[in-house]
C-alpha positions as CSV (number, residue, x, y, z in Angstrom):
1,X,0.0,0.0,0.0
2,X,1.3,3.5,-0.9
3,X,0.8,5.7,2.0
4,X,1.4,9.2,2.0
5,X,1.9,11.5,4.9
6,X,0.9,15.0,4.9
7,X,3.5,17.7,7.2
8,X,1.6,20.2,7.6
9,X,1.7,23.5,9.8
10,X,-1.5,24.3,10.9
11,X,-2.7,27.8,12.1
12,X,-5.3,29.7,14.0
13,X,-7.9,30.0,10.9
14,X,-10.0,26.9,10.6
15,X,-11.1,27.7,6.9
16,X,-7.2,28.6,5.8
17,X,-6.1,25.0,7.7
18,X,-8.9,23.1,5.4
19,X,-8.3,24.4,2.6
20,X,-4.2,23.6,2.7
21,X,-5.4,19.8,3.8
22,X,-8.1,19.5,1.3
23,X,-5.1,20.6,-1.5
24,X,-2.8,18.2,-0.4
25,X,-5.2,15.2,0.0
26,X,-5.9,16.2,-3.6
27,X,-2.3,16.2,-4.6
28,X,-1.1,13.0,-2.9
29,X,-3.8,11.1,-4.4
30,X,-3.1,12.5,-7.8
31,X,0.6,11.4,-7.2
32,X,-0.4,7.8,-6.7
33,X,-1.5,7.2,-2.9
34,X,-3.3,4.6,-1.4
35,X,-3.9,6.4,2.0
36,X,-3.6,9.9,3.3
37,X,-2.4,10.8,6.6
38,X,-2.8,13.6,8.0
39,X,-1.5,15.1,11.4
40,X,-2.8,15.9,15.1
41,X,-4.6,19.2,14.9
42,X,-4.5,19.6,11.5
43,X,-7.8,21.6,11.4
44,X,-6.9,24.4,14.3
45,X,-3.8,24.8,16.4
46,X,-4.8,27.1,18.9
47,X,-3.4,27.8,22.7
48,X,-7.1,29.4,23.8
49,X,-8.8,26.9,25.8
50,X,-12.2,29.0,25.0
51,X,-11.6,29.3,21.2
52,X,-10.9,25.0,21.0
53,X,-14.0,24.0,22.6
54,X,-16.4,26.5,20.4
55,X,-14.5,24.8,17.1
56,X,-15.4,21.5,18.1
57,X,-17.3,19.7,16.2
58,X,-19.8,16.6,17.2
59,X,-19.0,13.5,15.2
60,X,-20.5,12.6,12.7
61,X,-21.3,16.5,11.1
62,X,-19.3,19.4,10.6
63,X,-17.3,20.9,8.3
64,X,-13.8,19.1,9.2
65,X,-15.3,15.8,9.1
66,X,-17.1,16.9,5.8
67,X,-13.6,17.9,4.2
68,X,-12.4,14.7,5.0
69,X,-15.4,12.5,3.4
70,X,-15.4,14.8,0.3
71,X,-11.3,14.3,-0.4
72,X,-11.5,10.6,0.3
73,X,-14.8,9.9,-1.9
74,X,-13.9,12.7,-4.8
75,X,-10.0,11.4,-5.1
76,X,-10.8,7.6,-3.8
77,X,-8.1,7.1,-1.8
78,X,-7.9,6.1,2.3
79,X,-7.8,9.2,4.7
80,X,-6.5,8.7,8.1
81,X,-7.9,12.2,9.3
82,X,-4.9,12.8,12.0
83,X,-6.8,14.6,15.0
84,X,-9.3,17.2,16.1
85,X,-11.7,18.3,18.8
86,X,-14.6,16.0,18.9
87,X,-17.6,17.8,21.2
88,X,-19.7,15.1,22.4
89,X,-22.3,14.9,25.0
90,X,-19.5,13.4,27.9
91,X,-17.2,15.9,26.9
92,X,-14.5,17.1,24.6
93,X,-12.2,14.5,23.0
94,X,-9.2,15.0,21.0
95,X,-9.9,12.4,18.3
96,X,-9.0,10.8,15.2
97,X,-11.8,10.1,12.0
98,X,-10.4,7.5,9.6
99,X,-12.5,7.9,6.2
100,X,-12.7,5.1,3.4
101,X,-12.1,5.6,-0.4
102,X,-16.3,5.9,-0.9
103,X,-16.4,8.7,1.9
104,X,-18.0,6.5,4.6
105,X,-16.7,7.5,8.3
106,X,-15.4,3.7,9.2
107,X,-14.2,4.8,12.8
108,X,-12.8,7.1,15.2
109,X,-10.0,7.1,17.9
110,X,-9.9,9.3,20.8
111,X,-6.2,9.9,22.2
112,X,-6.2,8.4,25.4
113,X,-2.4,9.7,26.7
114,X,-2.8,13.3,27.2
115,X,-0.1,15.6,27.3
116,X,0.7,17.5,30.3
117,X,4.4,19.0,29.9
118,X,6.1,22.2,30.6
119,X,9.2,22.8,28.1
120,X,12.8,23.8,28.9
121,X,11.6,27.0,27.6
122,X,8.9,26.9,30.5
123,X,5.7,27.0,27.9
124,X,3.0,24.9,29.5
125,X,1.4,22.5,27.8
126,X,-2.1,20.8,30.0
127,X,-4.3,18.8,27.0
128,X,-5.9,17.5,30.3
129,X,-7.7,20.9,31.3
130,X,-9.0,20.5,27.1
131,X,-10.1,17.3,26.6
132,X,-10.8,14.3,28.4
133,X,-9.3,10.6,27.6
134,X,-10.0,8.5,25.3
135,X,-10.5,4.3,27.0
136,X,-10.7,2.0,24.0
137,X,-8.2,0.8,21.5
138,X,-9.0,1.1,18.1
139,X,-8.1,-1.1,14.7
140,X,-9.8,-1.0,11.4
141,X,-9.2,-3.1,8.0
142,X,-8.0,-1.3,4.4
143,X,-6.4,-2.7,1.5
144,X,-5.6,-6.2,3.2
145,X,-4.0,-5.3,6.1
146,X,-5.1,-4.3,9.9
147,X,-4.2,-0.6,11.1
148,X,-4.4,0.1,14.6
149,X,-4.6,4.1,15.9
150,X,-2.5,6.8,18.2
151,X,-2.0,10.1,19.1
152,X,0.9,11.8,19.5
153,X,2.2,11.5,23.4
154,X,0.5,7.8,22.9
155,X,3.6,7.1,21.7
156,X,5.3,7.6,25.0
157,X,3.2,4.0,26.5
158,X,3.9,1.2,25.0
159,X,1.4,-0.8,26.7
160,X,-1.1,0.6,24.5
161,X,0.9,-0.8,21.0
162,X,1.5,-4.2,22.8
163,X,-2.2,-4.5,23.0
164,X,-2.4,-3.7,19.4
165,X,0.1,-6.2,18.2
166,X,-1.5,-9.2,20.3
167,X,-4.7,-7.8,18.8
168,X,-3.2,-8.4,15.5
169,X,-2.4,-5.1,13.9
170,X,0.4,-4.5,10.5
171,X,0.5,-1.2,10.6
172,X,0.3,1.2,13.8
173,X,-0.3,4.9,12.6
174,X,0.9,7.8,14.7
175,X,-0.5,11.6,14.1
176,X,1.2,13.7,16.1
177,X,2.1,17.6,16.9
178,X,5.2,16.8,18.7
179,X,7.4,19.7,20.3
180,X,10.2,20.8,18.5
181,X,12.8,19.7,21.1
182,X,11.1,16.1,22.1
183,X,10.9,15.8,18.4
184,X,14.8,16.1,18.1
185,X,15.2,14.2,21.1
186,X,12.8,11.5,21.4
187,X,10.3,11.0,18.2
188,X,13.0,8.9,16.0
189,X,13.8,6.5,18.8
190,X,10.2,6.3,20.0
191,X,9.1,5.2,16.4
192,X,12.1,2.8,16.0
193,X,11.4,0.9,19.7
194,X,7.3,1.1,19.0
195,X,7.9,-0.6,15.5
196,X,10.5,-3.6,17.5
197,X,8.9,-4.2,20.3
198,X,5.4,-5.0,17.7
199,X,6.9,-6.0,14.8
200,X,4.6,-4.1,13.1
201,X,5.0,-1.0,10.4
202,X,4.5,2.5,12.2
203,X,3.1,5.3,10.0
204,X,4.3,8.8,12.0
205,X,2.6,12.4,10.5
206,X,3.5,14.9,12.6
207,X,3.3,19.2,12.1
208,X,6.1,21.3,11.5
209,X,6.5,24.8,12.4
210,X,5.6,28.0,14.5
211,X,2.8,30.4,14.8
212,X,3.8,33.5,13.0
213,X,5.5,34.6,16.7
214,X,7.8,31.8,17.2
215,X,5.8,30.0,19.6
216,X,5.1,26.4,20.0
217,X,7.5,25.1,17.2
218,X,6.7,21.6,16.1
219,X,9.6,19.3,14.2
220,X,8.1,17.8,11.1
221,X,10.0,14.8,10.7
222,X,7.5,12.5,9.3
223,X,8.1,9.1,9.2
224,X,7.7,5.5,8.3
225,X,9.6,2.4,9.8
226,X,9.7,-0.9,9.2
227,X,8.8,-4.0,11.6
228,X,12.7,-4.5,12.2
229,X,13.1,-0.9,13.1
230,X,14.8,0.9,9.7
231,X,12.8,3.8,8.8
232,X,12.5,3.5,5.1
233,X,10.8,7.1,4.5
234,X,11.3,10.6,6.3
235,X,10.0,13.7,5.3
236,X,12.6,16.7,5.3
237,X,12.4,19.6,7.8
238,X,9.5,21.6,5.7
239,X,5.8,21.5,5.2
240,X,4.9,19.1,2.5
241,X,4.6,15.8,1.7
242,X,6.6,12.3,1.2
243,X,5.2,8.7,0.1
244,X,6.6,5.6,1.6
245,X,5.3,1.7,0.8
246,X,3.9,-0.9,3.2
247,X,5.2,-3.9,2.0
248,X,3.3,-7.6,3.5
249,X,6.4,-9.4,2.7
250,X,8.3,-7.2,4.7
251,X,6.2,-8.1,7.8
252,X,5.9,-11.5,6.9
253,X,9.7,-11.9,6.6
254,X,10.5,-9.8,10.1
255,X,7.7,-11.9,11.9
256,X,8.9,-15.3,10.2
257,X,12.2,-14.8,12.2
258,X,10.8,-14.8,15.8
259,X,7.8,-13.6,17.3
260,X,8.3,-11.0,20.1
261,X,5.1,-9.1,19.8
262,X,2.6,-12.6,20.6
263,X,4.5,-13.0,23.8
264,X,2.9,-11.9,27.1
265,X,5.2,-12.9,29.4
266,X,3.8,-13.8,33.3
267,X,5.6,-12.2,35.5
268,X,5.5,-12.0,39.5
269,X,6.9,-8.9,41.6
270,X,8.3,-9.5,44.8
């Protein structure tokens, strides 16, 4: 399957943000992809905790979720519909809508790490006082293989991808708007150790860039990597795109050579 993964660098204007994701969507698929990825937040990046909550939308309905179905159905292609704020009667959720190639809305994911973290710059970051959690692991079938879902500062638990893998998932997709500096620091290696310990392909879209002030850079870096760990695809330090390949014999080769992910090991503390 060609997958390709959209680095964007979403803003404050919801209609602007749409309209860049709706052209590339259009563009990837007329360059040959399968699938579309697009990142966390990819609709509205925005530090007002006020301003988030009135540009949530209720799921199904709205006009981010109606992008999404549109692209997919007009350019028939897979879009994994990175993140955004999901109003719903027990609360706000910061969630994922993955469309098929006839439009249909086939599920949704709601992040269940959320990101509290102050940077070594001291800028606060509290998703928690946003959203609330997400409590069910999500997989869903396209082109012959089983994708399983995360968000961002998922990433950090690996728990939640061993419960993938045992559930039988090929492909782990990651949409993410990862800090500049834990970007640098820590997305690479987090990828890398997600795709060993699973054996499975992990499909990474995350923003790069500032608001116009500086503020809140993001580090791009798109990636995918393979179920031994070699990432086969990166995207350079810039908004735009890059395709990579999911390749069955790949996992069946990796998984043919010992089988780490199927065992749950019983352990007792003393």
């Amino acid at each position: 399957m060609r997958i390709s993964l959209l680095q964007l660098a979403a803003q404050k204007d919801v209609a602007e943000n749409l309209t860049n994701a709706r052209a590339a969507i259009d563009e990837a698929a007329a360059e040959g992809a399968e699938m579309v990825v697009l990142p966390e937040h990819f609709a509205l990046r925005e530090t007002d905790k006020e301003r988030r909550r009135a540009e949530a939308e209720a799921i199904p309905g709205g006009r981010i979720l109606t992008m999404l179905q549109e692209a997919a159905q007009k350019n028939h292609v897979w879009v994994h519909g990175g993140s955004f704020a999901e109003k719903a009667e027990d609360g706000f959720f910061n969630t994922t809508a993955v469309i098929n190639p006839q439009g249909e809305l086939v599920t949704t994911y709601r992040k269940i790490h959320l990101f509290d973290y102050v940077a070594p710059d001291g800028t606060v970051y509290s998703e928690s006082s946003m959203n609330g959690p997400g409590t069910k692991v999500v997989t869903y079938e396209a082109g012959g293989l089983t994708f399983g879902c995360s968000v961002c500062y998922d990433l950090r638990f690996p728990d939640l991808y061993m419960a993938m893998a045992r559930a039988g998932v090929d492909v782990i997709m990651v949409t993410a708007c990862f800090t500049f500096n834990t970007t640098r620091d820590h997305w690479e290696t987090l990828m890398r150790a997600r795709a060993i310990d699973t054996q499975c392909y992990m499909v990474g879209v995350n923003q790069f860039g500032s608001f116009p002030d500086g503020s809140r850079p993001t580090g791009g870096r798109s990636m995918i990597v393979d179920p031994w760990g070699v990432a086969t695809t990166m995207a350079p330090d810039q908004v735009g795109s890059v395709m990579g390949t999911i390749s069955t014999k790949r996992l069946q080769d990796v998984r043919a050579r010992f089988s780490t992910a199927q065992v749950c090991g019983n352990f007792t503390v003393d």
